[in-house]
C-alpha positions as CSV (number, residue, x, y, z in Angstrom):
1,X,26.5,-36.5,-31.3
2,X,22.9,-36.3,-29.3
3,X,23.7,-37.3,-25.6
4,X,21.5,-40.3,-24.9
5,X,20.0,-41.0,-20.9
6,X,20.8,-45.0,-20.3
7,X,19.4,-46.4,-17.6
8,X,21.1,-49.1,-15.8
9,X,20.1,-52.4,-16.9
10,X,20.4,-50.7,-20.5
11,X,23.6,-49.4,-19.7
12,X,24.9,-53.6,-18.6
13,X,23.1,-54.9,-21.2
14,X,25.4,-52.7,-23.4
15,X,28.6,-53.2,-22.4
16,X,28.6,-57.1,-22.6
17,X,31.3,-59.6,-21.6
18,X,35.0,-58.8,-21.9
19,X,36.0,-59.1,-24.9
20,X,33.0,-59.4,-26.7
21,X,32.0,-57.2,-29.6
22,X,29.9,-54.3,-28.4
23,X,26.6,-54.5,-30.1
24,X,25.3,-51.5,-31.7
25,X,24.3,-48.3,-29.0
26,X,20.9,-48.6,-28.4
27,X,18.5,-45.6,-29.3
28,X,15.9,-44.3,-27.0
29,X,12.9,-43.0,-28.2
30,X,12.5,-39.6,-27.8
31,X,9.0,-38.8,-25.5
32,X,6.0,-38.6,-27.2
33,X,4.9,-35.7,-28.6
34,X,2.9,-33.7,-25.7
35,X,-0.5,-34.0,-26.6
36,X,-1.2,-30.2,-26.3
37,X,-2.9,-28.5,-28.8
38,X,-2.5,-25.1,-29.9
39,X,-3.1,-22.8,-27.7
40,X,-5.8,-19.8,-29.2
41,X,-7.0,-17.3,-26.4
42,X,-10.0,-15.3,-27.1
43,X,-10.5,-12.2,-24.9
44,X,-13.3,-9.3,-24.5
45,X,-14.7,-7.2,-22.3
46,X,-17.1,-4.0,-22.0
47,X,-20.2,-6.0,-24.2
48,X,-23.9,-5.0,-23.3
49,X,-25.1,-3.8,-26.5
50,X,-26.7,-6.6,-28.2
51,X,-28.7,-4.7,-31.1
52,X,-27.7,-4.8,-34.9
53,X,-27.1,-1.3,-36.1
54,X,-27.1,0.9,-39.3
55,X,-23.4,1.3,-39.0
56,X,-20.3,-0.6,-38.0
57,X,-20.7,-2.9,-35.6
58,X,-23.4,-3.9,-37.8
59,X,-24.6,-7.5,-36.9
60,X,-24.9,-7.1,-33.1
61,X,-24.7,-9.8,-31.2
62,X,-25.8,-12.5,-33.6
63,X,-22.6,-11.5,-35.6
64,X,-20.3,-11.6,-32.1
65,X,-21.1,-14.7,-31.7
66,X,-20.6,-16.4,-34.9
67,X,-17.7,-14.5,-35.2
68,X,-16.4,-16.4,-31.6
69,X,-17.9,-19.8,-33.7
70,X,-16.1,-19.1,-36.5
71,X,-12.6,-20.5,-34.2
72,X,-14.3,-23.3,-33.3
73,X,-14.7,-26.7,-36.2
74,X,-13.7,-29.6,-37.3
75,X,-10.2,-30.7,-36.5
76,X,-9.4,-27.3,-35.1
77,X,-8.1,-26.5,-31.4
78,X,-11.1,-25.7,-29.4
79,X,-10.4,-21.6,-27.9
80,X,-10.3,-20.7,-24.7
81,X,-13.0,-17.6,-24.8
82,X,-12.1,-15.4,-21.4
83,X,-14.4,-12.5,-20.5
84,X,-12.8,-9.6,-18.1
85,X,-15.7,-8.0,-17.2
86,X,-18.8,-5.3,-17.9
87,X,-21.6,-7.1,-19.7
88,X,-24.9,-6.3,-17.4
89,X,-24.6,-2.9,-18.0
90,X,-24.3,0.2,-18.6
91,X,-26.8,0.0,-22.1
92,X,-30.1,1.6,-22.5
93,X,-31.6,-2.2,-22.4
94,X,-29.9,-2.6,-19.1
95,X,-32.3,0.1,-17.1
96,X,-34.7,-2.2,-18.2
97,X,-33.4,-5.9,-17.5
98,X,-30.5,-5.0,-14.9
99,X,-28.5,-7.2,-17.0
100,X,-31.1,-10.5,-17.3
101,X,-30.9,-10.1,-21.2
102,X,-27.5,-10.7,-21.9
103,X,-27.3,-14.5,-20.3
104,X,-28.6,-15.9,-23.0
105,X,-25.8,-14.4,-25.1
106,X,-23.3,-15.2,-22.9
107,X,-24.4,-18.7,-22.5
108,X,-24.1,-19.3,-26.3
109,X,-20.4,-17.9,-26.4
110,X,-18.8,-20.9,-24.5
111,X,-16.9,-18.8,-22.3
112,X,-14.5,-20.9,-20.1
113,X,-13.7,-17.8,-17.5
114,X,-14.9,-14.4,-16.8
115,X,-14.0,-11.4,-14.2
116,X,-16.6,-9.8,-12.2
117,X,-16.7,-6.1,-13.9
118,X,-17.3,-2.8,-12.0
119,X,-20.1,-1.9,-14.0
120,X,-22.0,-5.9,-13.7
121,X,-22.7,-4.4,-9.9
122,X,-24.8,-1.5,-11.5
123,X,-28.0,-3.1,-10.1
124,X,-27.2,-4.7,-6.7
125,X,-24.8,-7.4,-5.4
126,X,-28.1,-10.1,-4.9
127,X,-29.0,-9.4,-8.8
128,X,-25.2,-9.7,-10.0
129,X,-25.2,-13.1,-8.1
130,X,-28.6,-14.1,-9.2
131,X,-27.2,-13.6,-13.1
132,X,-24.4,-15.2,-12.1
133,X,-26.2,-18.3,-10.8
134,X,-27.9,-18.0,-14.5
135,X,-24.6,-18.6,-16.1
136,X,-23.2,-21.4,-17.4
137,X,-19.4,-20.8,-16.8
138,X,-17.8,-19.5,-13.7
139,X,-17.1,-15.9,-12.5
140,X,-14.1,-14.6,-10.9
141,X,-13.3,-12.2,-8.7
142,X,-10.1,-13.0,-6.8
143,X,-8.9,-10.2,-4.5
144,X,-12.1,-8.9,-2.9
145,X,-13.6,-10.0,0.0
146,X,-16.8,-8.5,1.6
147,X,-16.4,-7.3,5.6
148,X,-20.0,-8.2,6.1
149,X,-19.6,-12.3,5.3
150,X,-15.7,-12.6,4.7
151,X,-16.6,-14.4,1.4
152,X,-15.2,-12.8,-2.1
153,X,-17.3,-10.4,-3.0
154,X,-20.9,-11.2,-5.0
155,X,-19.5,-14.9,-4.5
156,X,-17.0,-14.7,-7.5
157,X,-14.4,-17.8,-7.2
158,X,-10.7,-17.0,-6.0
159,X,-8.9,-19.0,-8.5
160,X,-9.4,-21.2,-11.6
161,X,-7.7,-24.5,-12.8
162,X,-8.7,-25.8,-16.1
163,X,-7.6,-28.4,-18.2
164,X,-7.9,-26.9,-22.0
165,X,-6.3,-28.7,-25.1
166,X,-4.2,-30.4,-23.0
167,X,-3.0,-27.3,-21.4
168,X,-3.5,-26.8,-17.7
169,X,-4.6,-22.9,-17.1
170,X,-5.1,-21.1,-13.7
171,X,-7.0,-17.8,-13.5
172,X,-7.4,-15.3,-11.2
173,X,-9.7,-12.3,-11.7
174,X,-7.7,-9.7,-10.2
175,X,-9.2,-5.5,-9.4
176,X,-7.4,-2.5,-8.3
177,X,-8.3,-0.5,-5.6
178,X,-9.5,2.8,-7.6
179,X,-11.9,0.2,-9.0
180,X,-13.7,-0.2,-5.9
181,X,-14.6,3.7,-6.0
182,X,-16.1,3.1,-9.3
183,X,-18.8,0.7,-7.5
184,X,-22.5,2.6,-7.4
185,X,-24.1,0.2,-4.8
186,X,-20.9,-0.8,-3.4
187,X,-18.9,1.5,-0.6
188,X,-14.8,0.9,-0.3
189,X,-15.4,0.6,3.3
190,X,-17.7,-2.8,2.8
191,X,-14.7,-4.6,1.2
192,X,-11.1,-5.6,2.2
């Protein structure tokens, strides 16, 4: 038999008089339902090529992003699209733009959270931060902080709290410390 939680009052409202007839037990409702949705995570990393090509990948990045769309519609749980880093470079397009042509992309992708990557400080902290002003989600970078301000580095946000489907989600964007001697413009000695 299913235990069932009475409260007080319920409980007194139960048992009666003596030696009246017990009325039926009552039946709590179980809770609602939560009102979460399912939860679909969509993660990548290491993008910067953007150009359709003869072979697989074929469609570029026209073709990335409707594949991303293609979990979005009608009735359907929205997904939460994370990014962990490496999108301004390294590509031959990159030498050109340092990075400036793949914000448009990324704003069409609806990303809800993305890492700082080694190689997105290929052309400077100051243009990392300026692209990352450019973007329409926010950048993470959790446990690196520059000696020279004591902010994290290339301003990147600590933590993360978002409410998703009715799921609440915290991020961090978390490096190790071999990736700091991957940095180019970066020395290990800058950052704690």
């Amino acid at each position: 038999m299913a235990q069932v939680d009475l409260t007080l009052a319920e409980a007194t409202a139960i048992r009666g008089l003596p030696g009246e007839a017990l009325p039926p037990p009552m039946r709590r409702q179980p809770p609602a339902a939560a009102t979460k949705r399912p939860l679909k995570l969509l993660h990548f990393n290491d993008v910067y090529e953007v150009e359709a090509r003869e072979r697989e990948p074929v469609g570029g990045v026209s073709r990335f992003v409707a594949k991303l769309n293609s979990f979005r519609g009608e009735g359907r749980a929205e997904p939460c699209v994370v990014f962990s880093g490496d999108v301004f470079a390294p590509s031959l397009m990159s030498t050109v733009t340092k990075g400036k042509h793949m914000v448009k992309y990324l704003n069409m992708m609806g990303i809800t959270a993305a890492c700082i990557g080694n190689h997105d400080f290929d052309f400077g902290t100051e243009n990392l931060e300026k692209l990352i002003g450019e973007s329409n989600f926010p950048w993470l970078l959790s446990n690196v902080v520059s000696k020279h301000d004591g902010q994290q580095l290339a301003h990147g946000r600590r933590t993360l709290i978002v409410e998703h489907e009715g799921w609440k989600l915290g991020f961090m964007g978390l490096i190790e410390q071999e990736w700091l001697a991957t940095l180019a413009t970066i020395e290990p000695d800058e950052v704690v």
